[in-house]
N, CA, C and O atoms as CSV, one atom per row, in Angstrom:
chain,resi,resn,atom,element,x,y,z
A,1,UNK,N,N,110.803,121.703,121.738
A,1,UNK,CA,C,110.793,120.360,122.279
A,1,UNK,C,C,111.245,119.361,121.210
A,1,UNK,O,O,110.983,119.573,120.026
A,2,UNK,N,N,111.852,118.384,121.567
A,2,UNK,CA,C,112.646,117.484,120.664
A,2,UNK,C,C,111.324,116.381,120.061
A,2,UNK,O,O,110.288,115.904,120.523
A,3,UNK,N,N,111.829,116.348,119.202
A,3,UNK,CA,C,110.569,114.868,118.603
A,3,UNK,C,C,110.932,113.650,119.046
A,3,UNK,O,O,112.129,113.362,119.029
A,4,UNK,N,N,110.089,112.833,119.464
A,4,UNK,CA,C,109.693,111.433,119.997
A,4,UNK,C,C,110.601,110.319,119.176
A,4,UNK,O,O,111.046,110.369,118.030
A,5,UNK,N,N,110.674,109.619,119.870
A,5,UNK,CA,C,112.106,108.580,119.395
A,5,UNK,C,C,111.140,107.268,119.221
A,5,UNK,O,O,110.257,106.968,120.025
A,6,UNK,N,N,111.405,106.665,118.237
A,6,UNK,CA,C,110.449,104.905,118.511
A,6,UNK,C,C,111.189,104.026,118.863
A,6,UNK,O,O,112.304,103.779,118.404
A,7,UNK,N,N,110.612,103.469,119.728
A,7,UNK,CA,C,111.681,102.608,120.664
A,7,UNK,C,C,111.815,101.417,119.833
A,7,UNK,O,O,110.917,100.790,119.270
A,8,UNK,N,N,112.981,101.215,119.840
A,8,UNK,CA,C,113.909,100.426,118.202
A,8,UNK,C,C,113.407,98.741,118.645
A,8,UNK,O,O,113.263,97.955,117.709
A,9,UNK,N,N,113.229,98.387,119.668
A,9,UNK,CA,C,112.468,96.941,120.253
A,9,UNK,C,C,111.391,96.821,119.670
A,9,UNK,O,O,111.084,95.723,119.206
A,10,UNK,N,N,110.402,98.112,119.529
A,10,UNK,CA,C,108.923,97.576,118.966
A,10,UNK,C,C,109.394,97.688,117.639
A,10,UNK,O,O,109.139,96.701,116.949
A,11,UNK,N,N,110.060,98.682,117.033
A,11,UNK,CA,C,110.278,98.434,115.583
A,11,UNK,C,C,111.035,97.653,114.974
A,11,UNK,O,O,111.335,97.826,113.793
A,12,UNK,N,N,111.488,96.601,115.742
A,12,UNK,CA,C,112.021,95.300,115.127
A,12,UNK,C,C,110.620,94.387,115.241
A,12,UNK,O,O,110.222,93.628,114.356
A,13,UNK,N,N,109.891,94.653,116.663
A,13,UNK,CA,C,109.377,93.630,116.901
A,13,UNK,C,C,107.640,93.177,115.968
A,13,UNK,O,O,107.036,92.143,115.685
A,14,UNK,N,N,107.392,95.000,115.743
A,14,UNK,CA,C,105.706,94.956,115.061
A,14,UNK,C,C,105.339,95.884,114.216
A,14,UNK,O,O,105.759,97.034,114.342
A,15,UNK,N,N,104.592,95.566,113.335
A,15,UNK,CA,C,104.674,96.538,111.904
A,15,UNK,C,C,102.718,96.220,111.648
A,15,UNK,O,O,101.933,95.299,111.870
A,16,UNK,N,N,102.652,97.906,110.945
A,16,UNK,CA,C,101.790,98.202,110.911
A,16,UNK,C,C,100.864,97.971,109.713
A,16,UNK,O,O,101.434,98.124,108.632
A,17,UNK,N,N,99.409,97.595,109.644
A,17,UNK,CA,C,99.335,97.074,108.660
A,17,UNK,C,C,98.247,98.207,107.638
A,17,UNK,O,O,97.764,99.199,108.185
A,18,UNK,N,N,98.019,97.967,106.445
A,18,UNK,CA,C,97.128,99.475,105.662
A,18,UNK,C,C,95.897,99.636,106.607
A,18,UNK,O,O,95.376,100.746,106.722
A,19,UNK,N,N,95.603,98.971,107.025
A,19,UNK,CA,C,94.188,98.798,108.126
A,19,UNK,C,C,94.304,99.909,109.400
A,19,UNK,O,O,93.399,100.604,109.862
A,20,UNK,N,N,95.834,99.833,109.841
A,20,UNK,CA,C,96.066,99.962,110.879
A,20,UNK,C,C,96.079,99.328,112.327
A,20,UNK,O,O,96.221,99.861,113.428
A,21,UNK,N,N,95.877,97.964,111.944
A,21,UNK,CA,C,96.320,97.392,113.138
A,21,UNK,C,C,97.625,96.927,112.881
A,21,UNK,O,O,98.173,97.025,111.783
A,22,UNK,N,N,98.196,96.350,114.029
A,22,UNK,CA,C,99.053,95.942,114.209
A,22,UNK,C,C,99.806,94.260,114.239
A,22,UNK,O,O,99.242,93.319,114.796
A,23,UNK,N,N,101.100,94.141,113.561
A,23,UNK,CA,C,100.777,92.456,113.266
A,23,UNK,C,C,101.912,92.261,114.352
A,23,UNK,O,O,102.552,93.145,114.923
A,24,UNK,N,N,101.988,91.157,114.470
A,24,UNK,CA,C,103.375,90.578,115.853
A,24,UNK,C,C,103.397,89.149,115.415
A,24,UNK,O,O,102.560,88.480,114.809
A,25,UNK,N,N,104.457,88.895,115.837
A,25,UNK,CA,C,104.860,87.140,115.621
A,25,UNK,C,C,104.746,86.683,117.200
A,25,UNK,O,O,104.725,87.127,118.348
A,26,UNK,N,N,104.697,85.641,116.530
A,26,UNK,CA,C,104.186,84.206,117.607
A,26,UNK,C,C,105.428,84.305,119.001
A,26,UNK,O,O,106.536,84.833,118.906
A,27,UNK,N,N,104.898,83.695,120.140
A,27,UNK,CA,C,105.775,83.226,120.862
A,27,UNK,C,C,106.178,81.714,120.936
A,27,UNK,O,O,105.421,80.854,120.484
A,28,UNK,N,N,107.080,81.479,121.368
A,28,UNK,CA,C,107.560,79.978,121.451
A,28,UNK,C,C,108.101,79.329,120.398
A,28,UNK,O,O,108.353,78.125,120.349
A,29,UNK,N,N,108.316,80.312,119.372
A,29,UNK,CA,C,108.841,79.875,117.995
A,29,UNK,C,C,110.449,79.973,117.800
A,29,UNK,O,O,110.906,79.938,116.657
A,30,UNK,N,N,111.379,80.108,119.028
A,30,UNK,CA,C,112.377,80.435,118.903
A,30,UNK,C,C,113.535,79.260,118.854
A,30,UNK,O,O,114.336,79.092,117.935
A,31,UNK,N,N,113.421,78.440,120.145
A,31,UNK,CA,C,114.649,77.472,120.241
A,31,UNK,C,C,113.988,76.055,121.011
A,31,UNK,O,O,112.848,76.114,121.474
A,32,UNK,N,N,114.462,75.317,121.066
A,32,UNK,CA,C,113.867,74.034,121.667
A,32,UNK,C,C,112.598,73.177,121.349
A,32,UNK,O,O,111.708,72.653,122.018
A,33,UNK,N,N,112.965,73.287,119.846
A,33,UNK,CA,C,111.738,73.200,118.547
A,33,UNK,C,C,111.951,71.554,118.757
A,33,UNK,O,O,110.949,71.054,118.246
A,34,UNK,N,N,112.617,70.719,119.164
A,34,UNK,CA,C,112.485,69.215,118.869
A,34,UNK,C,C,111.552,68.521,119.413
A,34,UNK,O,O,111.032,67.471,119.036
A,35,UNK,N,N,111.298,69.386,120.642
A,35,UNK,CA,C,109.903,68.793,121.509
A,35,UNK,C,C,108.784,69.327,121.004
A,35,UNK,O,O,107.867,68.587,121.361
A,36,UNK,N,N,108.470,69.993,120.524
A,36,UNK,CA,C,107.027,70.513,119.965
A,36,UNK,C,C,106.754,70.124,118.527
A,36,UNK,O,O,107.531,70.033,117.577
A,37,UNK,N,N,105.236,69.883,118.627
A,37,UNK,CA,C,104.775,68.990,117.789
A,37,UNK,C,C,104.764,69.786,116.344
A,37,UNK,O,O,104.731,71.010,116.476
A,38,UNK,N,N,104.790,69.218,114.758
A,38,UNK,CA,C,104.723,69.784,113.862
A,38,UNK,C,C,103.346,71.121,113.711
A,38,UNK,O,O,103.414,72.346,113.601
A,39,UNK,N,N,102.363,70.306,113.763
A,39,UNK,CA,C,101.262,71.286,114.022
A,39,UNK,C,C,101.438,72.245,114.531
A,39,UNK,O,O,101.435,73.216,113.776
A,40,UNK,N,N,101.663,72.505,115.914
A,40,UNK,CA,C,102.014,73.676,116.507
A,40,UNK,C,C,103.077,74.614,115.970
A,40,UNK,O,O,102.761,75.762,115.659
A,41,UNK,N,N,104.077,74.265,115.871
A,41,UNK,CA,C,104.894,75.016,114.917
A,41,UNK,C,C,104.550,75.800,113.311
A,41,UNK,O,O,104.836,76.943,112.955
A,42,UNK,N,N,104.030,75.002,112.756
A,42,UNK,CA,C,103.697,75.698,111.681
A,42,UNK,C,C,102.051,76.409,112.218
A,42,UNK,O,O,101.367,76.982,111.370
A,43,UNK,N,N,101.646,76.311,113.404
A,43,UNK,CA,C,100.539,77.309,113.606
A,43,UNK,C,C,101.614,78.497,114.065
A,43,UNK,O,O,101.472,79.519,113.393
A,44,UNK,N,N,102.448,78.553,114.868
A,44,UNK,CA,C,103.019,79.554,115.328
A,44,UNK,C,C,103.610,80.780,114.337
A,44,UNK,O,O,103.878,81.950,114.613
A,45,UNK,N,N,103.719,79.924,112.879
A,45,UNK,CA,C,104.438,80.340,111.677
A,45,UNK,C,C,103.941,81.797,111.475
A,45,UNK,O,O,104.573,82.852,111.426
A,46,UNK,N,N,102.746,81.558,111.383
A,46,UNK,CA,C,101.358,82.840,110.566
A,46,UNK,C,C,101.100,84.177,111.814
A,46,UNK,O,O,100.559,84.031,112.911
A,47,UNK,N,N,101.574,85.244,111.333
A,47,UNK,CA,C,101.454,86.230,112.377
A,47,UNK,C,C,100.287,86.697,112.971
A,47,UNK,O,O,99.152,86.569,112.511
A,48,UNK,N,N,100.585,87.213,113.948
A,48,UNK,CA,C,98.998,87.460,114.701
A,48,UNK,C,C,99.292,88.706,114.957
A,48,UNK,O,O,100.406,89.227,114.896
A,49,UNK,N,N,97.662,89.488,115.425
A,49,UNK,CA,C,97.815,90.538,115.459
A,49,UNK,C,C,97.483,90.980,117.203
A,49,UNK,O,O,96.909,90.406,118.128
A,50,UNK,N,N,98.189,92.313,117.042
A,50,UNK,CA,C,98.344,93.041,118.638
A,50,UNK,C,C,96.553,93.036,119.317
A,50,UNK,O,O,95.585,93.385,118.641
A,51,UNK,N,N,96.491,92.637,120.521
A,51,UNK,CA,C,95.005,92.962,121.405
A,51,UNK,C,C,94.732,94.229,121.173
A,51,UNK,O,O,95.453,95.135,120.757
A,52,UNK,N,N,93.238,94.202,121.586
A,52,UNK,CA,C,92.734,95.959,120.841
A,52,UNK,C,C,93.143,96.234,122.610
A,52,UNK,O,O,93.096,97.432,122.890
A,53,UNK,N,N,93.486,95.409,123.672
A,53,UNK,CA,C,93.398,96.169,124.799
A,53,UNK,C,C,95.183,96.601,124.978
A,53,UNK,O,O,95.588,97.373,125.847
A,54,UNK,N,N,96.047,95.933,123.983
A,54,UNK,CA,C,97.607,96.362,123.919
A,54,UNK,C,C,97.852,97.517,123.011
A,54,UNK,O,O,98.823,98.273,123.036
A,55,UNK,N,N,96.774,97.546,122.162
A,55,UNK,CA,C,96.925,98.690,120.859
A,55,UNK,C,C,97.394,99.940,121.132
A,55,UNK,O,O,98.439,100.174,120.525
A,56,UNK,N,N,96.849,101.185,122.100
A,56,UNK,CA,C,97.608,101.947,122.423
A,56,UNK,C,C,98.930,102.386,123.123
A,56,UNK,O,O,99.514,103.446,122.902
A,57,UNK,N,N,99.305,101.446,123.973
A,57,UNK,CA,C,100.607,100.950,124.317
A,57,UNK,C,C,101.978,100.391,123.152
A,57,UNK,O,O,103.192,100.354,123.348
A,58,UNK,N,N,101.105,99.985,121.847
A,58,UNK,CA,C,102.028,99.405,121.075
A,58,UNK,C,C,102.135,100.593,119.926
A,58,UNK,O,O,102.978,100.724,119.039
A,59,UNK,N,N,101.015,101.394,120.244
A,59,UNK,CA,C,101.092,102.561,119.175
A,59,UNK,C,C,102.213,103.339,119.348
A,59,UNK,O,O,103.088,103.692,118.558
A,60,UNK,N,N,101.960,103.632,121.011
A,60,UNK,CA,C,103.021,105.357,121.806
A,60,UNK,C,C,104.416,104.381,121.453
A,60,UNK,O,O,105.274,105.068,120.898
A,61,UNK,N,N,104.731,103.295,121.599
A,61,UNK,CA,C,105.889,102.766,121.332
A,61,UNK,C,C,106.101,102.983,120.133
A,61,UNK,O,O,107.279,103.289,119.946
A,62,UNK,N,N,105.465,102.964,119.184
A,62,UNK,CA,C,106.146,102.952,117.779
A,62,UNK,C,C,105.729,104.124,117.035
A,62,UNK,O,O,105.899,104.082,115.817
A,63,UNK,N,N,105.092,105.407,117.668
A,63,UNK,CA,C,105.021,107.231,117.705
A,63,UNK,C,C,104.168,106.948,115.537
A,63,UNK,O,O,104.434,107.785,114.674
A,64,UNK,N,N,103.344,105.799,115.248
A,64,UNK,CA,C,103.367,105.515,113.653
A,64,UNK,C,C,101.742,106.658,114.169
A,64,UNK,O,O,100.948,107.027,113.304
């Protein structure tokens, strides 16, 4: 049987940390930044980490 492929979307998108959870970046941080307030933006800056209820879903995606 062939070995498991990691789907190249989560491995751009989330990386694993010595702990083992998982870190992800913000949403809404992409384009149409003139309307949103400074605050919010630099909260969006600081990565957050994956739900413990997404965790196995984000694991089988990335076979780590």
């Amino acid at each position: 049987m062939p070995k498991m492929k990691t789907k190249s979307g989560a491995k751009k998108r989330f990386s694993v940390t010595g702990t083992g959870k998982i870190k992800r970046k913000h949403a809404f941080k992409n384009h149409i930044l003139t309307k949103k307030e400074t605050k919010q933006k630099r909260g969006l800056r600081q990565a957050g980490l994956v739900s413990v209820a997404d965790m196995p879903r984000v694991k089988m995606m990335l076979q780590a």
